[in-house]
C-alpha positions as CSV (number, residue, x, y, z in Angstrom):
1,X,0.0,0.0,0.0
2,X,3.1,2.4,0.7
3,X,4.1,1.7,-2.1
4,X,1.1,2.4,-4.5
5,X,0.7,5.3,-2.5
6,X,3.7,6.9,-3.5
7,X,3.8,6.1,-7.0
8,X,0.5,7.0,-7.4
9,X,1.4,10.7,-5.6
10,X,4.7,10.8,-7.7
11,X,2.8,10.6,-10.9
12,X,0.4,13.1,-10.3
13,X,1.8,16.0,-7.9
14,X,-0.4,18.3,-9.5
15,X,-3.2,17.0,-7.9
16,X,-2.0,16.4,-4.5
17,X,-0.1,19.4,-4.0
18,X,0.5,20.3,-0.2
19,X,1.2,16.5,0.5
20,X,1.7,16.3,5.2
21,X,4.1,13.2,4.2
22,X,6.2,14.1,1.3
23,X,6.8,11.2,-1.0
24,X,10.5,11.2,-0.2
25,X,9.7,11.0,3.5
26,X,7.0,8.1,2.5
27,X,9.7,6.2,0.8
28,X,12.6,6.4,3.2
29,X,9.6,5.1,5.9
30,X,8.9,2.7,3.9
31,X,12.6,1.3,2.9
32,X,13.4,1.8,6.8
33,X,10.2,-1.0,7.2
34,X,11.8,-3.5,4.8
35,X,14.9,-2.7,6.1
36,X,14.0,-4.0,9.8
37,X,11.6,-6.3,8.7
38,X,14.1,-8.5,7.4
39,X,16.5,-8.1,10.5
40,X,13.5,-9.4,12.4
41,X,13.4,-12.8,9.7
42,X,16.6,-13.1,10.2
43,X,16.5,-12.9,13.7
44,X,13.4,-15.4,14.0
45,X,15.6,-17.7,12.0
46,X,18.2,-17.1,14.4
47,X,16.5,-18.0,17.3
48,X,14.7,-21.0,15.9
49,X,18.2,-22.6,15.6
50,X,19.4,-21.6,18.8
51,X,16.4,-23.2,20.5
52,X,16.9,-26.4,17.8
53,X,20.3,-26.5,19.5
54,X,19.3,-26.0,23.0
55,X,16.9,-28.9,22.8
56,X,19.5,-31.2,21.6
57,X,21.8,-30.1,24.1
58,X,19.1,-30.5,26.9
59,X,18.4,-34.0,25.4
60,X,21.9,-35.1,25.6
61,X,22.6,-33.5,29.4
62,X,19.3,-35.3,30.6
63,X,20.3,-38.8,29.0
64,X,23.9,-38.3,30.5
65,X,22.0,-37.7,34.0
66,X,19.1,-40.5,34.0
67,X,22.7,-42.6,33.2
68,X,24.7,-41.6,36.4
69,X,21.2,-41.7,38.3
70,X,20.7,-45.2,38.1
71,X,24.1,-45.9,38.4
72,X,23.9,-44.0,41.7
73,X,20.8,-45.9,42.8
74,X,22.2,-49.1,42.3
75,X,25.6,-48.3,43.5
76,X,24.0,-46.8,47.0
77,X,21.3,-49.5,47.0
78,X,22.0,-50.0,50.8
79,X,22.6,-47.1,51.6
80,X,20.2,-44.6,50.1
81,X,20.6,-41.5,52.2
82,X,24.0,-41.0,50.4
83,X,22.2,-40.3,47.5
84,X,20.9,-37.2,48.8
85,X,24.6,-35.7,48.3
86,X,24.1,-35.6,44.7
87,X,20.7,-34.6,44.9
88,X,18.9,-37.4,44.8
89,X,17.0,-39.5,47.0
90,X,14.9,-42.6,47.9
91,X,12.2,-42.9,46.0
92,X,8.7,-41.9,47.3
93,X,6.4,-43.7,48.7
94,X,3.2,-44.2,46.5
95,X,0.7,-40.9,48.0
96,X,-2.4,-42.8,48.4
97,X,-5.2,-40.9,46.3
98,X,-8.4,-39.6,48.2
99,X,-12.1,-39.7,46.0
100,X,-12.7,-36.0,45.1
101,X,-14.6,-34.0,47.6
102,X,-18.5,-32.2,46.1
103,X,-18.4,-30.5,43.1
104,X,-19.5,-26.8,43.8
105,X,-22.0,-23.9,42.7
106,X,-23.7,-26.4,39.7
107,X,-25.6,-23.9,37.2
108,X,-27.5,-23.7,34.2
109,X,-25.5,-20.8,32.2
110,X,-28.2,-21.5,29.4
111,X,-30.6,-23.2,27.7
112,X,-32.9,-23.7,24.9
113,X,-35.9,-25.8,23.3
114,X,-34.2,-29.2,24.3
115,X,-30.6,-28.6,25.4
116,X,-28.9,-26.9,28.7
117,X,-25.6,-26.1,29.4
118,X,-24.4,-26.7,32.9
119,X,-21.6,-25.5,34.9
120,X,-20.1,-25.9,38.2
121,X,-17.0,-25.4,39.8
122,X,-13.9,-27.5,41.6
123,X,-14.1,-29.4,44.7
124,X,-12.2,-27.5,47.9
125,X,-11.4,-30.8,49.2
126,X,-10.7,-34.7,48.4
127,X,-8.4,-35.7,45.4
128,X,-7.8,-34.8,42.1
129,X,-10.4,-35.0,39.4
130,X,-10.4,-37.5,36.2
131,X,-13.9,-36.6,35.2
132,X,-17.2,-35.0,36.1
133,X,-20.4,-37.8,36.2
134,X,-23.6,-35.9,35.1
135,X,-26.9,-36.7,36.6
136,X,-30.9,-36.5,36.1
137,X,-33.5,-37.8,37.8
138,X,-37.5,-36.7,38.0
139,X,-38.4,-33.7,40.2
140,X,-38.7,-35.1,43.4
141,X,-38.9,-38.9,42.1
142,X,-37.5,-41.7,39.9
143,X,-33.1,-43.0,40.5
144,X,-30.6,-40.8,39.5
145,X,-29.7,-41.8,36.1
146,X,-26.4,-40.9,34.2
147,X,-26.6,-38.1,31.6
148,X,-23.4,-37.7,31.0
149,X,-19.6,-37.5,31.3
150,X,-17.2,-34.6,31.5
151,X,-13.8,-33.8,31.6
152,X,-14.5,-29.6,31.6
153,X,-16.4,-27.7,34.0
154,X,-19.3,-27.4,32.0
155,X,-21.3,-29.1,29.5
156,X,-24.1,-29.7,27.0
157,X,-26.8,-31.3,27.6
158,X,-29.1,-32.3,24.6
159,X,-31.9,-33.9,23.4
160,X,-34.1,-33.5,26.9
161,X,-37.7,-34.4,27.3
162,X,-39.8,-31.2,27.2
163,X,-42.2,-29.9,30.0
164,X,-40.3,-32.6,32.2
165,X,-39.1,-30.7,35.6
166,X,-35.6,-32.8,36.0
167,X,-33.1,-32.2,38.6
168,X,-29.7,-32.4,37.8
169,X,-26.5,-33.4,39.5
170,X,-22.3,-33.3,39.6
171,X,-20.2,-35.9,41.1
172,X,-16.2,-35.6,40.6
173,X,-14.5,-39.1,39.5
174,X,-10.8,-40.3,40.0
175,X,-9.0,-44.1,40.4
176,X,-10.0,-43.9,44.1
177,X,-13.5,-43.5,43.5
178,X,-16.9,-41.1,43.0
179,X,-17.1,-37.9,45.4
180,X,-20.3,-36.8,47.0
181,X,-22.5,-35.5,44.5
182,X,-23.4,-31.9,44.0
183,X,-26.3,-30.2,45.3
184,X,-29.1,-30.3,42.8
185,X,-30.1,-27.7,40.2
186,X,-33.9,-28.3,38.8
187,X,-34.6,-27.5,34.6
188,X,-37.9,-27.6,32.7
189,X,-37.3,-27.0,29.1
């Protein structure tokens, strides 16, 4: 566009005579551009290599240590608290994981003809989550039933019955089990 612009002003400077950016000036702008613009390919180039290089490096360094690691471990087998002079040590007991504590402040954010789209937030308590279990039962009657599973804090709900009042549920899920479920939010579409 600099360009056409100051061609275009060039070949007709009768009818753009008091011009706030003189050609000239428009021109040396617009050299200075293409000027830094490829210092700045260059340097992008630049540091792509360097961080090519780094990652090899890294890769090499951390093979060379995993190497002198386990050579330390078996070399200090019966005596593992020397291994904490290189800083290392014993291997960890396995934590013991907890089932996730109730699923918080469910929500519908929205809804429509036959969908909603609930939301909720994190457990203060109990383990780490794998997934969220998504219940619905009758208003007041009928076993919870499962809607749906989640690995987000919110989700779509489709295809519901219409002019059915349904409550609906959260319950966090990890390896060491379900958490309490979540207080109840209640929908008629």
């Amino acid at each position: 566009m600099a360009l056409s612009l100051t061609q275009g002003f060039d070949q007709a400077p009768e009818d753009y005579p008091a011009l706030p950016v003189p050609t000239a000036e428009l021109q040396a702008l617009l050299d200075q551009f293409n000027q830094d613009a490829a210092l700045a390919r260059d340097a992008d180039a630049t540091a792509r290599e360097r961080h090519v290089a780094k990652d090899a490096s890294l890769g090499r360094l951390t093979l060379a240590m995993k190497s002198d690691i386990r050579y330390a471990e078996v070399a200090m087998r019966k005596q593992p608290e020397k291994l904490s002079r290189i800083g290392w040590g014993s291997r960890r007991e396995a934590l013991t994981l907890a089932p996730p504590g109730e699923v918080r402040d469910i929500r519908v954010r929205k809804e429509g003809d036959t969908w909603l789209v609930l939301d909720w937030k994190l457990p203060v308590d109990g383990g780490g989550i794998a997934a969220y279990k998504v219940q619905r039962r009758k208003h007041d009657n009928g076993a919870w039933e499962d809607v749906a599973t989640s690995v987000e804090v919110e989700l779509l709900v489709s295809n519901q019955s219409r002019g059915v009042e349904f409550d609906f549920r959260v319950l966090g899920v990890n390896k060491a089990g379900t958490g309490e479920p979540s207080a109840t939010v209640t929908v008629v579409l």
